[in-house]
C-alpha positions in Angstrom: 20.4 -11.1 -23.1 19.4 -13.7 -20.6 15.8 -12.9 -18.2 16.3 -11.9 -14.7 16.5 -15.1 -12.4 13.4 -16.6 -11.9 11.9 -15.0 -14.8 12.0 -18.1 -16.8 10.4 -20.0 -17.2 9.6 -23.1 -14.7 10.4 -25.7 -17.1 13.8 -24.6 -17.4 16.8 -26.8 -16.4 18.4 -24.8 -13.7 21.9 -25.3 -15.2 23.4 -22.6 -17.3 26.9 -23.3 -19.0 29.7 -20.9 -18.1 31.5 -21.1 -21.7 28.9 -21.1 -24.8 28.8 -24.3 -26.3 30.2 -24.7 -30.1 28.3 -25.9 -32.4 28.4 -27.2 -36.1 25.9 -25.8 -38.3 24.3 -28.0 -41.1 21.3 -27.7 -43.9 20.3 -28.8 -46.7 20.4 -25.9 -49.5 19.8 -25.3 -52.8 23.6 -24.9 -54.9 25.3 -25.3 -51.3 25.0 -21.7 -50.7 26.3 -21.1 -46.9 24.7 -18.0 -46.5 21.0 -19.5 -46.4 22.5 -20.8 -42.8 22.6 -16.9 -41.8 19.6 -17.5 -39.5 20.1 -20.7 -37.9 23.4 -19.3 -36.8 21.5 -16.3 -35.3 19.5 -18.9 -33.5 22.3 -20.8 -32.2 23.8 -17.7 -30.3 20.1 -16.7 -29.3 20.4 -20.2 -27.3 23.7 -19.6 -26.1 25.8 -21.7 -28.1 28.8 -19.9 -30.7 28.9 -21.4 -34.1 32.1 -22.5 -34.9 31.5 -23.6 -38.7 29.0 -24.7 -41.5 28.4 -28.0 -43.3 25.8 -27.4 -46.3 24.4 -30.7 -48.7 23.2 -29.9 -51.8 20.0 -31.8 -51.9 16.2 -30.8 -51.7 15.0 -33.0 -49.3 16.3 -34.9 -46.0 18.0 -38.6 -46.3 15.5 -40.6 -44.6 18.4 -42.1 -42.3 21.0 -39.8 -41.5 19.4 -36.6 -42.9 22.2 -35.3 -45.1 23.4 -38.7 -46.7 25.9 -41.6 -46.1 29.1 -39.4 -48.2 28.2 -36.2 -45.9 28.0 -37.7 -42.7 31.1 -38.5 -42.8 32.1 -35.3 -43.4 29.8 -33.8 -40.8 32.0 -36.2 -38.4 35.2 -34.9 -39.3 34.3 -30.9 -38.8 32.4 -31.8 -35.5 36.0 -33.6 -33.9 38.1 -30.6 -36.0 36.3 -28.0 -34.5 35.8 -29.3 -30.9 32.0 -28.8 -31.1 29.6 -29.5 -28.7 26.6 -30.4 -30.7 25.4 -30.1 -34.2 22.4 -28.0 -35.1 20.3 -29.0 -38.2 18.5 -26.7 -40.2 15.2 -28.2 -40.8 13.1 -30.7 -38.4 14.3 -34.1 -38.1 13.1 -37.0 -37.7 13.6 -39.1 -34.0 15.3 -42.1 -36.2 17.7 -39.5 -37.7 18.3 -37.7 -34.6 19.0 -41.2 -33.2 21.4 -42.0 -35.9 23.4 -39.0 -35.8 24.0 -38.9 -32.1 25.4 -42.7 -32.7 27.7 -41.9 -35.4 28.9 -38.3 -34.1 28.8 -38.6 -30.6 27.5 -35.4 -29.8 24.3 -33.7 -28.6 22.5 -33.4 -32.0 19.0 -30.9 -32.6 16.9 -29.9 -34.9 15.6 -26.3 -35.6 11.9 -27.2 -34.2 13.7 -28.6 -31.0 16.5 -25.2 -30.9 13.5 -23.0 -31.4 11.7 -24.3 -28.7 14.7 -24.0 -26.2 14.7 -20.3 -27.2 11.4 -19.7 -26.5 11.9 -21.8 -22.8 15.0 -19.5 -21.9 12.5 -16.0 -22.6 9.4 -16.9 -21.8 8.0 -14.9 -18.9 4.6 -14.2 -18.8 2.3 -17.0 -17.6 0.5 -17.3 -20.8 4.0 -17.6 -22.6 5.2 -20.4 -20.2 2.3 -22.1 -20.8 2.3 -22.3 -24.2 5.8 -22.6 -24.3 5.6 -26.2 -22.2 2.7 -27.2 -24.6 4.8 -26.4 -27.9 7.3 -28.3 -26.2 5.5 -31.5 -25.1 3.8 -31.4 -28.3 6.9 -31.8 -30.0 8.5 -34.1 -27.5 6.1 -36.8 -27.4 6.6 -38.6 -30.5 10.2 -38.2 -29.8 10.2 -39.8 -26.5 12.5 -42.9 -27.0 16.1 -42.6 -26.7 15.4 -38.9 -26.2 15.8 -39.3 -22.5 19.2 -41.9 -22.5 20.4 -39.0 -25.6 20.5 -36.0 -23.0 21.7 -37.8 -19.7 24.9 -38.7 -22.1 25.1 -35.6 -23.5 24.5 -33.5 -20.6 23.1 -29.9 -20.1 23.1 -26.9 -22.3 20.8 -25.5 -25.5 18.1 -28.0 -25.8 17.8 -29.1 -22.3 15.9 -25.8 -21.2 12.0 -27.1 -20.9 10.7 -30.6 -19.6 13.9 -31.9 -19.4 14.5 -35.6 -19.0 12.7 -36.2 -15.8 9.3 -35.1 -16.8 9.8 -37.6 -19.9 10.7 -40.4 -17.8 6.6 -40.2 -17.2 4.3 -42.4 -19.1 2.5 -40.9 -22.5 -0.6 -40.8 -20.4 0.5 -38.5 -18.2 2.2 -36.0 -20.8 -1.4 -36.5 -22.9 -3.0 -34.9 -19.9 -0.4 -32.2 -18.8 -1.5 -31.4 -22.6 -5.1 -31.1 -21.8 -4.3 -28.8 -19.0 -2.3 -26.6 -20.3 -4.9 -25.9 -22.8 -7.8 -25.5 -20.9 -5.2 -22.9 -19.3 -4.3 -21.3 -22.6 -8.0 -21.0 -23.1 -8.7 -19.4 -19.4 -5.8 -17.2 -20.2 -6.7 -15.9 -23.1 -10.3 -14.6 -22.0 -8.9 -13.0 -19.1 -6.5 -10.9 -22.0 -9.3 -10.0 -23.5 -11.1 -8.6 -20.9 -7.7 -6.3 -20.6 -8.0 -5.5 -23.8 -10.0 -2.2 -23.6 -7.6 -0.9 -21.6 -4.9 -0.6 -24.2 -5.8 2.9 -25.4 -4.4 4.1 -22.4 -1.1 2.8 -22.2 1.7 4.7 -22.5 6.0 4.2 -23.3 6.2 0.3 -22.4 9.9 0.1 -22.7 9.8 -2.3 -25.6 13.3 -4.1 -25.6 15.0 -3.7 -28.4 17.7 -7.0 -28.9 19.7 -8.2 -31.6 18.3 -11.5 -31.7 15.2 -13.4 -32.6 12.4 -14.4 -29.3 14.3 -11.3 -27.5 10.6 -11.1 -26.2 7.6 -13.5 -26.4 5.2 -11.3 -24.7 3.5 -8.4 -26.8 4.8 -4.8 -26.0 2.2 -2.2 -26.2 3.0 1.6 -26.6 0.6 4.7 -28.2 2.4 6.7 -30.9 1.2 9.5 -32.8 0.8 10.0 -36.4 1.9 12.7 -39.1 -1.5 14.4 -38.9 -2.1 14.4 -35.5 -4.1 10.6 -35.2 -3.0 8.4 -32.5 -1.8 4.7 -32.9 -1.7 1.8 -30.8 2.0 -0.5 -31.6 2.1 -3.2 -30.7 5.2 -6.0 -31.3 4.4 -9.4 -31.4 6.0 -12.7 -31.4 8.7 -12.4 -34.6 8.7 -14.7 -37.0 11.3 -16.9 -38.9 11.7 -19.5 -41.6 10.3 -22.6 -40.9 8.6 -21.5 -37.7 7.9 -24.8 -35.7 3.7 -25.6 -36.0 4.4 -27.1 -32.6 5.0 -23.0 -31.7 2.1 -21.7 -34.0 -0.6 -24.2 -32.5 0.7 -23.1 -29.0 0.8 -19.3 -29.6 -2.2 -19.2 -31.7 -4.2 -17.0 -29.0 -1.3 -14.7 -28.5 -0.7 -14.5 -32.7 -4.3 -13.9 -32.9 -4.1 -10.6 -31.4 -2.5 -9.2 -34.8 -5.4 -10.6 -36.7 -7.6 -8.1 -34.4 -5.1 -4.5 -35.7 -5.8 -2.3 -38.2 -2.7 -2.3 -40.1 0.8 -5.2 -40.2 3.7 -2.8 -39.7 5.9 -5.8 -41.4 10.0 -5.3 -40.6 12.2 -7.0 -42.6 16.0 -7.2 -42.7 17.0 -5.2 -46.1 20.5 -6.7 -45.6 19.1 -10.7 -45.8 20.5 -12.8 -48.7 16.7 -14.5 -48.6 15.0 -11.5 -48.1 12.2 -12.4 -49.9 12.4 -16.0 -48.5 11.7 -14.1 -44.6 9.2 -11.9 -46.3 7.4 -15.3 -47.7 7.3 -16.8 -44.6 6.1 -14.1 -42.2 3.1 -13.8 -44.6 2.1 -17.3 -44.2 2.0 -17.1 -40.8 0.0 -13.8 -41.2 -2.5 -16.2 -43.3 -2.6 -19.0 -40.9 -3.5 -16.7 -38.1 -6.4 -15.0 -40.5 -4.3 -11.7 -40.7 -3.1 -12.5 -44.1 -5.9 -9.6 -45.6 -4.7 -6.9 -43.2 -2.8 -3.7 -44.8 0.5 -3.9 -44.7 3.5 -1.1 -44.7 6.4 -3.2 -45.6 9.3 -1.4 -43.7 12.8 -2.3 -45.2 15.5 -2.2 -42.2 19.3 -1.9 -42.3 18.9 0.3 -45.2 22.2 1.5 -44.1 24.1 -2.2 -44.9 23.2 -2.0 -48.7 25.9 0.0 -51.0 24.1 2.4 -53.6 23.9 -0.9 -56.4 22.2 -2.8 -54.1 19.6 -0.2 -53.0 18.8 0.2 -56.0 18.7 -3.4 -56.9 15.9 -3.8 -53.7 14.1 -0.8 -55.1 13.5 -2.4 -58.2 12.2 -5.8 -56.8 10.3 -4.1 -53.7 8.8 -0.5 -54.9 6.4 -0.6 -52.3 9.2 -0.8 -49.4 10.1 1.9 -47.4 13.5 2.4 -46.7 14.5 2.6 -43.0 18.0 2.8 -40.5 16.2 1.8 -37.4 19.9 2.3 -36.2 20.7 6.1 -37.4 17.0 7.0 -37.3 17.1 7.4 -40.8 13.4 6.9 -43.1 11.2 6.1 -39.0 9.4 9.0 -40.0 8.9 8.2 -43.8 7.2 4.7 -42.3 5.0 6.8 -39.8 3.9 8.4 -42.7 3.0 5.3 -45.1 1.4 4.2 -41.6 -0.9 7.1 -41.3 -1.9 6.6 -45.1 -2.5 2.6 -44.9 -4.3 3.3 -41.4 -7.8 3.0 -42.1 -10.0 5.5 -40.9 -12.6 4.8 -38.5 -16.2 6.0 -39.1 -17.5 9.5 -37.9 -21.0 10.4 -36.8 -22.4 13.2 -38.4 -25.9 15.1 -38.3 -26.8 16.6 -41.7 -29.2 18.5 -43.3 -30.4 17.3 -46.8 -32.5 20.0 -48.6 -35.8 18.5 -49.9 -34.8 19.7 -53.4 -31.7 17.1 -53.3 -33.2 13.6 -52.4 -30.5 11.2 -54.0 -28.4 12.2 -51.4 -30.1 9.9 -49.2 -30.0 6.5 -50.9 -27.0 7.1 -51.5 -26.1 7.7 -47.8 -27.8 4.2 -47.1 -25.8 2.7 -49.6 -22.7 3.6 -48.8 -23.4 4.7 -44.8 -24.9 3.5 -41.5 -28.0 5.5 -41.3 -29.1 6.0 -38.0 -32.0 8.4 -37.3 -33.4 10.2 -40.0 -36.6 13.3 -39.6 -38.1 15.6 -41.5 -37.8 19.2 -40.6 -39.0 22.3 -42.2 -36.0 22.8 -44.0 -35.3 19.4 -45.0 -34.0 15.9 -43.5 -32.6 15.9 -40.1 -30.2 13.0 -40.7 -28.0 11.3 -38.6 -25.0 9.1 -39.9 -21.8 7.1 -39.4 -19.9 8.0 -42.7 -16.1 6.9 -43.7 -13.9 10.1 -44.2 -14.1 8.8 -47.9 -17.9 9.6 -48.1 -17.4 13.3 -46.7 -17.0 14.4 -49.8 -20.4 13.3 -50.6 -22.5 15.2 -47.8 -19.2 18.0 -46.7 -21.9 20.5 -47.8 -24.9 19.3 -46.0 -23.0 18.3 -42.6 -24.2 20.5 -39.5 -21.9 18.8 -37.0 -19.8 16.0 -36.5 -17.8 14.1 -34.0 
């Protein structure tokens, strides 16, 4: 789904290719299992290029010249001119020598996850605050890669990777990239307050026509909308950046004040594909990322998606390994109201004030109130205590008896 012109943002190259570039997909994996390239491929056509086939090396860490090894470049060269493709997309982050090294032996446009990320997050970025941070993830990432990048792209041309500085903006001397830095963080900063200041108006928004897309960055911006609960309490939901494997710290550093907003909810409403080979792999990563943005202690409803995809054996298998997942067809509508429910029951509950009346005849029930309560005005009345408190549901059990009116 591509942004409405001049919704981009204004780093973008302004050339768009009419035919989807091909690319050859390669990674390093452990037993040369192509599936673990499931998501970089989902990447690729989220950047507009169509994968047209998979190289995997068997190996646990990159070849410090050509990334995948002497025997499998050779390889890689061979499926790039069989398949006609474009450019070749790597499944980790690379370093400039071997991005340098590859483009020389395979003649073709050759990036990294960090660098397609990034190009995804150029082409949907909207928002002011998301352009911002967008360039800065970029130029972050860009300046230790600055020689040959340049002479790389002018040869290759346009297309996925090219959306953001582009080559003329890193024609410029480090100096002035260093302070482009600077001031897109002091804007960052700026716009970050000013979201703040918004933030007490959340409560009363209503349906914000969150898009729904089948691919990852569909949106960068958080979508607010209020919900209610089984049991009649409202909710605020609100869906933030998603998350992937080997999410780019360029991207983290840059989005920090946006990913700090889910630090600030109540509850982590976390969605993950139920259909995934690496499942647990996604699962892993979105919780570190949820620990490096100090959200890592937050409830969590873990909501298992595409329910629908897994045969009966391998239900059962998932239910075995993830009790605490809720099944869920976001597709057919099937288990959205068993996850409101496990919602409404990992919510916590905010405090209530209450005014009681404690009979003199029953005085542990007030150190006990300070110990597990706010006390906030207490008097003696004829009949006993006049107290007023700010007590968690939990504690109502405590004083039900005693409680004269509460709000």
């Amino acid at each position: 789904m591509r942004n409405r012109p001049g919704s981009e943002s204004p780093l973008s190259a302004t050339w768009r290719p009419a035919i989807r570039e091909r690319a050859l997909l390669v990674g390093l994996t452990r037993g040369g299992d192509e599936h673990l390239l499931d998501e970089l491929a989902a990447l690729a056509r989220a950047a507009g290029a169509e994968p047209v086939g998979r190289v995997v090396q068997s190996r646990t860490t990159p070849d410090p010249a050509t990334f995948v090894g002497k025997g499998k470049l050779a390889e890689v060269h061979d499926r790039v001119h069989e398949s006609g493709a474009d450019a070749v997309l790597l499944d980790d982050e690379a370093t400039p020598g071997q991005l340098r090294n590859l483009e020389e032996r395979l003649q073709v446009k050759v990036l990294d996850r960090t660098a397609l990320i990034l190009d995804i997050f150029a082409l949907h970025a909207t928002s002011g605050e998301g352009k911002a941070q967008v360039e800065l993830a970029q130029l972050n990432y860009l300046l230790p890669r600055l020689r040959g990048w340049g002479e790389a792209m002018s040869r290759l041309g346009g297309g996925i990777g090219t959306r953001g500085p582009g080559e003329t903006k890193l024609e410029v001397d480090r100096q002035h990239i260093r302070r482009r830095i600077t001031k897109l963080r002091g804007d960052i900063r700026d716009l970050a307050r000013s979201r703040r200041v918004k933030r007490s108006l959340m409560n009363a928004l209503t349906d914000a026509g969150a898009l729904v897309a089948g691919q990852p960055f569909a949106t960068l911006d958080p979508r607010t909308r209020r919900l209610t609960l089984p049991g009649g309490r409202h909710a605020t939901l609100s869906d933030t950046v998603g998350f992937v494997r080997k999410l780019p710290h360029e991207l983290i550093e840059a989005f920090k004040s946006t990913l700090e907003e889910v630090a600030r909810a109540d509850l982590v409403l976390h969605v993950a594909d139920a259909s995934a080979p690496d499942l647990e792999e996604q699962m892993a990563s979105v919780r570190e990322v949820l620990g490096e943005i100090g959200a890592g202690a937050l409830p969590e409803v873990l909501a298992l998606n595409k329910w629908d995809l897994l045969d009966e054996a391998g239900r059962a298998r998932l239910a075995r390994r993830l009790p605490d997942g809720v099944p869920v067809s976001a597709l057919l509508g099937e288990g959205v109201a068993d996850v409101l429910r496990c919602a409404a029951e990992a919510l916590p509950h905010p405090p209530l004030d209450v005014r009681l009346l404690i009979p003199y005849d029953r005085p542990e029930i007030l150190p006990s109130l300070y110990r597990r309560a706010e006390v906030l005005v207490v008097h003696d009345e004829p009949r006993g205590q006049l107290v007023e408190a700010r007590v968690s549901p939990a504690d109502l059990a405590v004083v039900g008896e005693f409680i004269l009116d509460r709000r």
